[in-house]
Backbone as CSV, one residue per row, in Angstrom:
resi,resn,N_x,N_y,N_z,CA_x,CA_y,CA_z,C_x,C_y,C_z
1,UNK,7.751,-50.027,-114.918,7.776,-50.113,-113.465,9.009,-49.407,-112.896
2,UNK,10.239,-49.319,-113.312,11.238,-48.920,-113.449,11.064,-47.381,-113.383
3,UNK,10.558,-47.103,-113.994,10.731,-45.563,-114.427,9.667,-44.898,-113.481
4,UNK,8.616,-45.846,-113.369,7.527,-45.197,-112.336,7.801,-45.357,-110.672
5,UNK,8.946,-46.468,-110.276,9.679,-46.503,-109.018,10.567,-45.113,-109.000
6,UNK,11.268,-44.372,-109.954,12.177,-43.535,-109.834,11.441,-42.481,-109.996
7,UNK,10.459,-41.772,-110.408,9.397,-41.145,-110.544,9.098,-41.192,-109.058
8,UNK,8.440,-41.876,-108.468,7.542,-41.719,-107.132,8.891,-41.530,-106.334
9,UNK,9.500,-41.905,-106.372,11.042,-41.184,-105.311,11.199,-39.872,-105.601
10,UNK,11.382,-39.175,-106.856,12.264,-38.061,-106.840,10.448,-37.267,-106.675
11,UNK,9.590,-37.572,-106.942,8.127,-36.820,-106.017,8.718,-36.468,-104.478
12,UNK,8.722,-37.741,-103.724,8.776,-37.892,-102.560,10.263,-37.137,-101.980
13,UNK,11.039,-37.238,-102.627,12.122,-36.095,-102.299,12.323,-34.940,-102.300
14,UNK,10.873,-34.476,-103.270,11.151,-33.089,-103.559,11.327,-32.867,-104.332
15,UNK,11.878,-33.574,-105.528,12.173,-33.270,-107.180,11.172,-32.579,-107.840
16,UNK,10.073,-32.467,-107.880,8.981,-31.802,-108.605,8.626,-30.844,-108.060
17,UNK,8.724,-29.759,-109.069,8.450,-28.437,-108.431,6.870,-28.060,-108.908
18,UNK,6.293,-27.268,-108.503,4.460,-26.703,-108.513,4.318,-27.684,-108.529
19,UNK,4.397,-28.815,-108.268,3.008,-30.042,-108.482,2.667,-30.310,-109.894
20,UNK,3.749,-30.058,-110.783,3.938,-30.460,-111.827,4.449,-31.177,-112.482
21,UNK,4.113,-32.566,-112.776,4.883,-33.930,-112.556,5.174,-34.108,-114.173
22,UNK,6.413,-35.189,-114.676,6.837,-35.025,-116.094,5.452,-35.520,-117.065
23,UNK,5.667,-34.904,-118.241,4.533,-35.542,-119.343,5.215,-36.809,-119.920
24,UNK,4.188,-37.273,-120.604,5.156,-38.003,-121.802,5.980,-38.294,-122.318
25,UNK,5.901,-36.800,-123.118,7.113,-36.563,-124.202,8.295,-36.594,-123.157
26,UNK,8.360,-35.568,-121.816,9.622,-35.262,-121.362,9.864,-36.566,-120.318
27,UNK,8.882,-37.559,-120.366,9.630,-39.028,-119.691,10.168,-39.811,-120.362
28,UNK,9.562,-39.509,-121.616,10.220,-40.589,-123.329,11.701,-39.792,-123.576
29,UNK,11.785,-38.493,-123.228,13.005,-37.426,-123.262,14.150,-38.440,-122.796
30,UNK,13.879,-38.109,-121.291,14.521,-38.037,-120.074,15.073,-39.761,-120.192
31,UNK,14.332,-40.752,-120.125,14.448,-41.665,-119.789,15.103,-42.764,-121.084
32,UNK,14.919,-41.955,-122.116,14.984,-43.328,-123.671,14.299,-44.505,-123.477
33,UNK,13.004,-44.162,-123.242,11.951,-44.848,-123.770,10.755,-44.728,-124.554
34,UNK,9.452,-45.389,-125.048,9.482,-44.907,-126.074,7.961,-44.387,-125.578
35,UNK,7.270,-43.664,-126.346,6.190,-43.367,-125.949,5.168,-43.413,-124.721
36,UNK,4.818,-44.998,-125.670,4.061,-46.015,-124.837,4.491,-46.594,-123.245
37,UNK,5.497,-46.815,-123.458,6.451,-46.944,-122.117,5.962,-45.659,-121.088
38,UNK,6.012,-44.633,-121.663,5.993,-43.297,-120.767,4.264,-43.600,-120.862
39,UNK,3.373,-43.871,-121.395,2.027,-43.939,-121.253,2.002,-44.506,-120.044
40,UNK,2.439,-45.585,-120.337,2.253,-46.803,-119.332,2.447,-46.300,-117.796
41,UNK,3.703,-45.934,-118.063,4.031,-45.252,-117.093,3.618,-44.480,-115.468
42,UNK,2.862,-43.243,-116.526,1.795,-42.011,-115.680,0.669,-43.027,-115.799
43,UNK,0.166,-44.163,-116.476,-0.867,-44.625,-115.592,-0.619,-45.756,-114.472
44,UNK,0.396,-46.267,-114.528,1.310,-46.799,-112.949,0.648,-45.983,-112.175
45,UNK,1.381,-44.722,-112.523,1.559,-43.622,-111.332,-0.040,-43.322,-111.051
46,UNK,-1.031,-43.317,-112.138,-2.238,-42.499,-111.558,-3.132,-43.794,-111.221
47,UNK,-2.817,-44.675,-111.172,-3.432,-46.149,-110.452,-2.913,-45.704,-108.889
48,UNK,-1.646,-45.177,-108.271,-1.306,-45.600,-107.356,-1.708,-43.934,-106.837
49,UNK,-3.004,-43.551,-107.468,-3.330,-42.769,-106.781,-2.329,-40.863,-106.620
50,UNK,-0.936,-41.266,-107.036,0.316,-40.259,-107.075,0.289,-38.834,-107.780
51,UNK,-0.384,-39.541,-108.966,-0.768,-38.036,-110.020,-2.164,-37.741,-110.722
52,UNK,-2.653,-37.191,-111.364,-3.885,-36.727,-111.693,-3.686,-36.912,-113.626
53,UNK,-3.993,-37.094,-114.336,-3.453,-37.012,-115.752,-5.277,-37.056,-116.628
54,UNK,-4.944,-35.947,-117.302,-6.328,-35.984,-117.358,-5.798,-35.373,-119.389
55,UNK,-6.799,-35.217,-119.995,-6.752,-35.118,-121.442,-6.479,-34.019,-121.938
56,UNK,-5.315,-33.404,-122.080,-4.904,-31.805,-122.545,-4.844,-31.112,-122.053
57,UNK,-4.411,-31.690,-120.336,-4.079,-30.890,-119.406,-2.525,-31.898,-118.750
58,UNK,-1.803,-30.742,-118.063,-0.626,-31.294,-117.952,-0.838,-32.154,-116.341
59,UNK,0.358,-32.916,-116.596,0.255,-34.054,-115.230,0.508,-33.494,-114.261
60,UNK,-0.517,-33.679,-113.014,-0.068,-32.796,-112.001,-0.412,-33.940,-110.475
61,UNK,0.825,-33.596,-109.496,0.811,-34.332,-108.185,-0.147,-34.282,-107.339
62,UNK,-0.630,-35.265,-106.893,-1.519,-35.661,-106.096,-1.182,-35.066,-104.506
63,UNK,-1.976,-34.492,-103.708,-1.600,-34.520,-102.328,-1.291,-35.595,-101.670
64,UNK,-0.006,-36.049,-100.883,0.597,-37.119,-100.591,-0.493,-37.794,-99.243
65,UNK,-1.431,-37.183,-99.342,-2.124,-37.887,-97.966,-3.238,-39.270,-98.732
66,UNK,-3.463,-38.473,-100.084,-4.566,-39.186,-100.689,-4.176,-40.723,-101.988
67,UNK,-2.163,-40.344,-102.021,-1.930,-41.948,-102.306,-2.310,-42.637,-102.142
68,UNK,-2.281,-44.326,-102.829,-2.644,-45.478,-102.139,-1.652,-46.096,-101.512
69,UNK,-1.377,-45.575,-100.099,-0.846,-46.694,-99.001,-0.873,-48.441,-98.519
70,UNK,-1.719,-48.312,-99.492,-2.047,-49.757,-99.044,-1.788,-51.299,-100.560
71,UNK,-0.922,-50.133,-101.724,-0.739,-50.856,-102.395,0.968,-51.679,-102.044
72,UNK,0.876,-52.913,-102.599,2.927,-53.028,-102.569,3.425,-52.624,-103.409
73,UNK,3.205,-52.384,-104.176,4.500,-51.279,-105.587,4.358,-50.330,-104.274
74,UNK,3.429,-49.054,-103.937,3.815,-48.057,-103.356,5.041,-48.187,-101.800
75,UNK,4.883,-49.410,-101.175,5.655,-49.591,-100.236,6.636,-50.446,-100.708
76,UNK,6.576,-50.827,-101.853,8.497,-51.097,-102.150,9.154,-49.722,-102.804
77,UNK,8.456,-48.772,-103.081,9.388,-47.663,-103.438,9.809,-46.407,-102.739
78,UNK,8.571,-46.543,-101.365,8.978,-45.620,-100.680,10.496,-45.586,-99.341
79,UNK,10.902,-44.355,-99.036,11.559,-44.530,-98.376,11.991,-45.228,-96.901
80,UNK,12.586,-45.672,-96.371,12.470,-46.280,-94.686,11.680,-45.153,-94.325
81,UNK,12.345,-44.483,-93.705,11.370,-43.338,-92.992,10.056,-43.877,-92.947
82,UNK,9.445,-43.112,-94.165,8.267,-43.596,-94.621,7.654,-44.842,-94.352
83,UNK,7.518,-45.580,-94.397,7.212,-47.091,-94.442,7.107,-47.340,-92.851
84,UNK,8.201,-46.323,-92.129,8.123,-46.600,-90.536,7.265,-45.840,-90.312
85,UNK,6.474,-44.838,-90.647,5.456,-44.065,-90.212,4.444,-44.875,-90.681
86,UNK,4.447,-45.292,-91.644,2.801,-46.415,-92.085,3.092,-47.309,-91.096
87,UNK,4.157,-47.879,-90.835,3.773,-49.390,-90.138,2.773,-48.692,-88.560
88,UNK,3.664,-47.584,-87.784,3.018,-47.223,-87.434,1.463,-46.945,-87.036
89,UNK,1.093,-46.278,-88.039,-0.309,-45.768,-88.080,-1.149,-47.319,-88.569
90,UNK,-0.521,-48.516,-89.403,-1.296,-49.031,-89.338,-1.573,-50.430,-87.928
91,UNK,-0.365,-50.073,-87.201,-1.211,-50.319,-85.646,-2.207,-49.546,-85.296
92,UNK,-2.141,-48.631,-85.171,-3.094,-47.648,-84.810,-4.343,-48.276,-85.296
93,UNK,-4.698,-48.725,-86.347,-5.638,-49.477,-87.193,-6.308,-50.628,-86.707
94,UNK,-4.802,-51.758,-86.506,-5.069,-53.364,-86.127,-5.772,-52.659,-84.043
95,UNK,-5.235,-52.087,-83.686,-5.255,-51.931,-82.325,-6.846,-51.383,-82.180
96,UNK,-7.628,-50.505,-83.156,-8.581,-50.080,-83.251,-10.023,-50.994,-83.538
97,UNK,-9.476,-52.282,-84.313,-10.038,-53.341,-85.127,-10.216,-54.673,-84.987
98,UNK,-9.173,-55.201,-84.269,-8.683,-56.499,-84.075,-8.964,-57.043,-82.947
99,UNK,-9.284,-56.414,-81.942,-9.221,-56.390,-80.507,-11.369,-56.788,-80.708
100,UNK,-11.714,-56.120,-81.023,-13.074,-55.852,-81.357,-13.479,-57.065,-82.849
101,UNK,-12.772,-57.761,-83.237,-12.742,-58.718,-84.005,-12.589,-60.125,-83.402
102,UNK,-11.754,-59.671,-82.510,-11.929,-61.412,-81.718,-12.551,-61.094,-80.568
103,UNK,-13.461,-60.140,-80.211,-14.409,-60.318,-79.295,-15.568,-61.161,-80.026
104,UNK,-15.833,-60.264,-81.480,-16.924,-60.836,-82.433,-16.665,-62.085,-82.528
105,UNK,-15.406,-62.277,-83.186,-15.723,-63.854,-83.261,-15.769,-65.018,-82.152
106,UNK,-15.159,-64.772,-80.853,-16.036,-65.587,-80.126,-17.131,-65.583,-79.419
107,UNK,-17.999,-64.842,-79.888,-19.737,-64.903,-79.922,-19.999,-65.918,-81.072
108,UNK,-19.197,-66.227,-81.658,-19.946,-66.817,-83.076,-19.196,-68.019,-83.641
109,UNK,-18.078,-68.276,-83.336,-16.974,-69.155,-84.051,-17.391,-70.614,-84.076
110,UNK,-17.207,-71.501,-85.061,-17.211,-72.868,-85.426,-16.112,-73.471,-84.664
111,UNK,-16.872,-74.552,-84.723,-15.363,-75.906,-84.492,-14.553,-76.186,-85.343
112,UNK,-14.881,-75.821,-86.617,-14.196,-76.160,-87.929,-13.502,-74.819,-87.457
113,UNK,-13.920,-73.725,-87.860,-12.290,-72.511,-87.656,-11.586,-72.913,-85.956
114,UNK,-12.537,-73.518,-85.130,-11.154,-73.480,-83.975,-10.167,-74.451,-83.997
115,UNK,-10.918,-75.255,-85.301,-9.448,-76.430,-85.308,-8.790,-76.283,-86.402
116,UNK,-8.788,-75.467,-87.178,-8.024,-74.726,-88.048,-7.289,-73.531,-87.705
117,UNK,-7.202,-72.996,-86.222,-6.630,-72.369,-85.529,-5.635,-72.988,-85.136
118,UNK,-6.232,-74.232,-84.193,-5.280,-75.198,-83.538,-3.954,-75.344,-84.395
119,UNK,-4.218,-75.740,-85.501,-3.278,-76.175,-86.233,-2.512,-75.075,-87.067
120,UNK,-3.088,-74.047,-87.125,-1.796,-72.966,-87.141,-1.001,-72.735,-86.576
121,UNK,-1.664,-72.706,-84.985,-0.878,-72.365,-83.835,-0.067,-73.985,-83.707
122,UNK,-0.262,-74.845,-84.200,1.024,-76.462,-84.053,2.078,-75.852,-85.085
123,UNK,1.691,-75.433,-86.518,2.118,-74.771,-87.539,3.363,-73.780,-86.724
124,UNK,2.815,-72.745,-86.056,3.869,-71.244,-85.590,4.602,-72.013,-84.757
125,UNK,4.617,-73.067,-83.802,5.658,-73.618,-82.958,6.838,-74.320,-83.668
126,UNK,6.359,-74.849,-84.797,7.103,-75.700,-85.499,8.042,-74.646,-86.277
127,UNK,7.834,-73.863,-87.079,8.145,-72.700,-87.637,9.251,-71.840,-86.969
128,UNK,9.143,-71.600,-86.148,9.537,-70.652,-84.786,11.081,-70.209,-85.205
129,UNK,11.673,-71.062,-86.032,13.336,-70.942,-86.859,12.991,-70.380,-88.148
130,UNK,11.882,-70.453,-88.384,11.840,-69.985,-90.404,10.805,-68.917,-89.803
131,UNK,11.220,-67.467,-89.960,10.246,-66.436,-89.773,9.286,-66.272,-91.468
132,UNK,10.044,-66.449,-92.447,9.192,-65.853,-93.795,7.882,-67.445,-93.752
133,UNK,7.997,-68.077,-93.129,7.361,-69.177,-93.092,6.427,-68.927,-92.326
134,UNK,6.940,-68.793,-91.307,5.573,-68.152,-89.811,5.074,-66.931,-90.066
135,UNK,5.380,-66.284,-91.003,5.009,-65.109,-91.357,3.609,-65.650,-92.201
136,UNK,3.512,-66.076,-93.008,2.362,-66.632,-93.735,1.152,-67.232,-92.740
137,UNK,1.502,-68.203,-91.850,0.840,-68.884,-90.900,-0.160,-67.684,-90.095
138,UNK,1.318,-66.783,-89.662,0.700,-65.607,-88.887,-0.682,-64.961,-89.016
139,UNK,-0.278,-64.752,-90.725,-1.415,-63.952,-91.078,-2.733,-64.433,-91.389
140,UNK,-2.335,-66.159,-91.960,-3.856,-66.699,-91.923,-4.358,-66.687,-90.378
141,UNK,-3.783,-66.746,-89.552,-4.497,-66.941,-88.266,-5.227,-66.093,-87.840
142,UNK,-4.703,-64.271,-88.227,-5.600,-63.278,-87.545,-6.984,-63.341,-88.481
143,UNK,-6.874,-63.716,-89.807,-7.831,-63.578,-91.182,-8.519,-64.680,-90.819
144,UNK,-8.606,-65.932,-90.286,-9.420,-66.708,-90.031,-10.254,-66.002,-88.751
145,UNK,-9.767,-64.889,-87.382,-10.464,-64.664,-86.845,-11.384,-63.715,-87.733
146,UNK,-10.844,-62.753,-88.421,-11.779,-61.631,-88.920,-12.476,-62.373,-89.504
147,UNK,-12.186,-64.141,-90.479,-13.609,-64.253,-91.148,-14.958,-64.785,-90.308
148,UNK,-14.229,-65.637,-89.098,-15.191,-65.851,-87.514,-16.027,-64.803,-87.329
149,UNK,-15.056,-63.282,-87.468,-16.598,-62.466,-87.123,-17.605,-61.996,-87.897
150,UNK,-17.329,-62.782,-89.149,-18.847,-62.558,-90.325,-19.054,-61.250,-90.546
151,UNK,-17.930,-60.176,-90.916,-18.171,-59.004,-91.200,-17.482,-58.494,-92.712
152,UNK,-18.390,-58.887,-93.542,-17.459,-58.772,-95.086,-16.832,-57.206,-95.268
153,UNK,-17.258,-56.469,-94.570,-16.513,-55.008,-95.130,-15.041,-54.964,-94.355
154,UNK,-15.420,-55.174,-92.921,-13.772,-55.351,-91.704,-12.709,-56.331,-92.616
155,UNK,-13.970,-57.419,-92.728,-12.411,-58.481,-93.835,-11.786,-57.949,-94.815
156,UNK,-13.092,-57.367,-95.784,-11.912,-56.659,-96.902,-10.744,-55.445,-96.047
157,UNK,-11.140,-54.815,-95.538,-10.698,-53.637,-95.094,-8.968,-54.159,-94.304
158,UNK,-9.282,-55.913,-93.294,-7.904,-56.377,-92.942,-7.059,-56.702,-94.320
159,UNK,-7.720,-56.956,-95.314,-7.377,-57.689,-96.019,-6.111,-57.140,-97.044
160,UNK,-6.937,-56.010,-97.320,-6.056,-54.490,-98.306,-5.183,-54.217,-97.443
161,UNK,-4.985,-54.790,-96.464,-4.024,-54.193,-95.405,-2.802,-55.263,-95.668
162,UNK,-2.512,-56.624,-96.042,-2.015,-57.263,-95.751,-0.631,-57.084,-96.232
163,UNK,0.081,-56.034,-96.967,1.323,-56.177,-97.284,1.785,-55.261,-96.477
164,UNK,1.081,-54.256,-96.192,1.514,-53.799,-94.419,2.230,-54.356,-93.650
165,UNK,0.947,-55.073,-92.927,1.130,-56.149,-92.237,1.983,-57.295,-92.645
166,UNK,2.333,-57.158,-94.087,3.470,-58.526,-94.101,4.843,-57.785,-93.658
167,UNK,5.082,-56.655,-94.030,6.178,-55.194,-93.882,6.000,-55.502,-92.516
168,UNK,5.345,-54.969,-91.468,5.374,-55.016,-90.138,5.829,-55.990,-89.495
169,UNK,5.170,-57.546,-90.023,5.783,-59.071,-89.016,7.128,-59.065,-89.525
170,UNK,7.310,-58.525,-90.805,8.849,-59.090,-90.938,9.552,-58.308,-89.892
171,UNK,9.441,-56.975,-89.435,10.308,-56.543,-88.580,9.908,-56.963,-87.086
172,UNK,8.786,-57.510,-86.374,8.598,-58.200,-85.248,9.205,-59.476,-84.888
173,UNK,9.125,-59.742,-85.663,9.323,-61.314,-86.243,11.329,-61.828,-85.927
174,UNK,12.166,-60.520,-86.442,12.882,-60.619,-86.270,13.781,-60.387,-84.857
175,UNK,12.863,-60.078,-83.890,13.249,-59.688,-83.020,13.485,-61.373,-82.279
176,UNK,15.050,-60.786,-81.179,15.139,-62.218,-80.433,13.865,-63.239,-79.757
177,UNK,13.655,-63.893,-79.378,12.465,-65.201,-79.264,11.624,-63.848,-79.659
178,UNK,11.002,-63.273,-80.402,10.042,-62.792,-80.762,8.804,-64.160,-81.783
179,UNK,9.418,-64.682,-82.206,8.309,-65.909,-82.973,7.629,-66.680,-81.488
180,UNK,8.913,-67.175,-80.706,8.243,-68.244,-79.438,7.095,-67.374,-78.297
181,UNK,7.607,-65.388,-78.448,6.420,-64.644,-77.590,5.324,-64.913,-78.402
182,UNK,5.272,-64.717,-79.910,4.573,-64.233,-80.069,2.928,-65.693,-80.590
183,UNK,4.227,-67.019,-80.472,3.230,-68.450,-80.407,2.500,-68.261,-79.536
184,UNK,2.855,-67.956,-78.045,2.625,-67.844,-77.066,0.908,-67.307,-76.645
185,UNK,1.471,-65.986,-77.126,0.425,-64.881,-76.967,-0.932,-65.252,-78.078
186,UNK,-0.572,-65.727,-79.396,-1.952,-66.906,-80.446,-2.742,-67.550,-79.865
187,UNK,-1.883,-68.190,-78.762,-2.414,-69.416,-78.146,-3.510,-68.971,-77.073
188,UNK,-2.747,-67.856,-76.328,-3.979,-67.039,-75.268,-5.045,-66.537,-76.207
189,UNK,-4.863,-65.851,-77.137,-6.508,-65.480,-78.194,-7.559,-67.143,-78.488
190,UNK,-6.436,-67.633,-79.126,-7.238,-68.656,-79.109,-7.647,-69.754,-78.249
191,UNK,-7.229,-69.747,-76.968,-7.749,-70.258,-75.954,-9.081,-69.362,-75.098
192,UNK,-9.380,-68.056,-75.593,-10.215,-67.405,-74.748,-11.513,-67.789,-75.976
193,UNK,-10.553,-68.161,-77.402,-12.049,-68.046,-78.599,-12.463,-69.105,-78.286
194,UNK,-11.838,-70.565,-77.603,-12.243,-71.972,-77.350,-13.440,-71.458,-76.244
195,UNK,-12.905,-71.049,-75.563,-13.909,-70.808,-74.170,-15.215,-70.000,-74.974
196,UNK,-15.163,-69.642,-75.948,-16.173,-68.235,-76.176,-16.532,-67.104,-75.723
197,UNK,-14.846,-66.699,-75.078,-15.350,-65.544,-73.877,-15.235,-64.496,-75.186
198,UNK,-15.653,-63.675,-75.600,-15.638,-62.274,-75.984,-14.524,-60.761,-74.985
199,UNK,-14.512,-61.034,-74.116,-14.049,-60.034,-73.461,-12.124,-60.353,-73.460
200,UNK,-12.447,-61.727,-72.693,-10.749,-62.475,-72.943,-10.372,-62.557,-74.285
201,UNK,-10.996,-62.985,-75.112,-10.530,-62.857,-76.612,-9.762,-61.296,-76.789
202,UNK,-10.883,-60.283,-76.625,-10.185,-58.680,-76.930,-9.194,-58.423,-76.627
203,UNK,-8.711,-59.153,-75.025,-7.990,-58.725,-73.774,-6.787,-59.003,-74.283
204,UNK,-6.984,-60.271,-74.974,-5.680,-61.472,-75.246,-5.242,-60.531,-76.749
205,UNK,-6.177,-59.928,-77.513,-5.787,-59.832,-79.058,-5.005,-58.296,-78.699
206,UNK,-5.739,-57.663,-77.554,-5.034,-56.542,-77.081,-3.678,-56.483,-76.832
207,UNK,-3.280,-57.055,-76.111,-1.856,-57.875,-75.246,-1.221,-58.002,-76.610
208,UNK,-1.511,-58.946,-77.657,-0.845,-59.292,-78.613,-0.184,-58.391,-79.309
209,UNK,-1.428,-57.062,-79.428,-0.759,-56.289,-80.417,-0.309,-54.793,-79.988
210,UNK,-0.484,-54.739,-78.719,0.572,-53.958,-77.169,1.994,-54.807,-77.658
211,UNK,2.134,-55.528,-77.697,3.624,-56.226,-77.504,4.448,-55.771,-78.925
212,UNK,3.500,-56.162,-79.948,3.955,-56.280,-81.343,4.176,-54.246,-81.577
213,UNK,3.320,-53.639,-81.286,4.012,-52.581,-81.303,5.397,-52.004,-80.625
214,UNK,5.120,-52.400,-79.262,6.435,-52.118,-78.848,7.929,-52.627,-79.560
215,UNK,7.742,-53.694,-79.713,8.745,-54.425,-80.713,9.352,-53.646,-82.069
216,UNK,7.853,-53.057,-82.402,8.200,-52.480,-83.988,8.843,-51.281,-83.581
217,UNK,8.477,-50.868,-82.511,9.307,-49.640,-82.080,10.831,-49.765,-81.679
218,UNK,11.476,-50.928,-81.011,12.472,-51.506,-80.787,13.246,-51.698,-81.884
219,UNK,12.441,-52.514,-82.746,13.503,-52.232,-83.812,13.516,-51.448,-84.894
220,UNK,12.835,-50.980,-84.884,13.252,-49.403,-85.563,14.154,-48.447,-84.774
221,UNK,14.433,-48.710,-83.853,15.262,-47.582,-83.061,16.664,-48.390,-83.202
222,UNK,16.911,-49.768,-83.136,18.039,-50.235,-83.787,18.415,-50.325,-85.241
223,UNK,17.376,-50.324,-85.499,18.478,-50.292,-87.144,18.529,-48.889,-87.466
224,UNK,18.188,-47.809,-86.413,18.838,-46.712,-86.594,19.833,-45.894,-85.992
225,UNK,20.517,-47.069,-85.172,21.214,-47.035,-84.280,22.490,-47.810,-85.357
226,UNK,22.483,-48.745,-86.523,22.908,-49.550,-86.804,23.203,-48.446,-87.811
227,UNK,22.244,-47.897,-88.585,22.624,-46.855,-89.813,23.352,-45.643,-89.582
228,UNK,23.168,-45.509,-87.957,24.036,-44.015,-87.526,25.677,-44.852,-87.230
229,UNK,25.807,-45.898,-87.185,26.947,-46.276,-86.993,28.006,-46.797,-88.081
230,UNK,27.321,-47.064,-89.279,28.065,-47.112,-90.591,28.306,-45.556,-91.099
231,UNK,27.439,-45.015,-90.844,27.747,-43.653,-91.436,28.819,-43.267,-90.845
């Protein structure tokens, strides 16, 4: 794991020239490890989508568009930068999806998921001081709407998303009363899913995640405000 974290960096920096990524032998070289280790290795790497390794042909780099983004090894090794452009784009995603997810589910929702809402949302008030705590809560709450709207492909699809999305709340999350806005704004989704309006549900999940972007944008512009000032 080690060797395949320092590997996908010096890719991503530029270290590899033609798209010709190390073999074997010259990672068992390079690194003093032993073979198998370096096996292991390039198939890390060609799980995460990074390189191509095929049988008596040499290892060669993947176009960086067609990685898997959506694994967590790949977003604990990539750079800030990076990671701020995914969180990004994967609003672009929730904003495309989510909004249109809690319309679905209040056409359709149980009493059993709205009182298993309820009590998330008692859950996020209580919480409101422990973010890695409300962070968990958070996420069952939007995943209980996507499973309200009875759409098994959207669920998987939120679902592969979720270390994203755990990457993303941690930086919302930290923002000043950002936990007490963002109880707040749960409570309007799930007060429009009580009613069964479809339209207020969207309106409300809209609002939610209008805010949560702006935020992610906020603080990304400070902690680069924070990194230009140690330097």
């Amino acid at each position: 794991m080690q060797v395949a974290a320092h590997l996908t960096r010096r890719i991503v920096r530029g270290g590899i020239e033609d798209g010709r990524a190390p073999s074997e032998l010259e990672i068992s070289q390079e690194f003093g490890v032993s073979r198998v280790v370096a096996r292991e290795t390039l198939k890390i790497l060609a799980s995460l989508d990074i390189v191509d390794v095929a049988q008596g042909r040499r290892v060669v780099v993947r176009p960086r568009a067609e990685w898997d983004y959506l694994s967590p090894l790949l977003i604990e090794w990539l750079p800030t930068e990076i990671v701020d452009e995914l969180l990004q784009e994967l609003h672009q995603m929730r904003a495309l999806l989510e909004p249109e997810l809690a319309a679905m589910a209040a056409a359709s929702i149980t009493d059993e998921t709205l009182d298993r809402l309820r009590d998330e949302i008692g859950r996020m008030a209580v919480l409101e001081a422990d973010p890695e705590a409300y962070l968990e809560v958070d996420h069952e709450f939007h995943m209980e709407i996507c499973r309200a709207a009875d759409n098994r492909i959207l669920d998987r699809i939120m679902y592969s998303a979720r270390w994203l999305g755990t990457a993303s709340r941690r930086l919302t999350n930290a923002a000043p009363a950002g936990l007490h806005r963002a109880t707040t704004q749960h409570t309007e989704i799930y007060d429009a899913l009580v009613a069964r309006d479809p339209d207020g549900a969207r309106a409300a999940m809209r609002r939610h995640l209008s805010n949560n972007y702006s935020t992610l944008l906020s603080e990304k512009e400070q902690r680069s405000k924070r990194a230009a000032k140690r330097r």
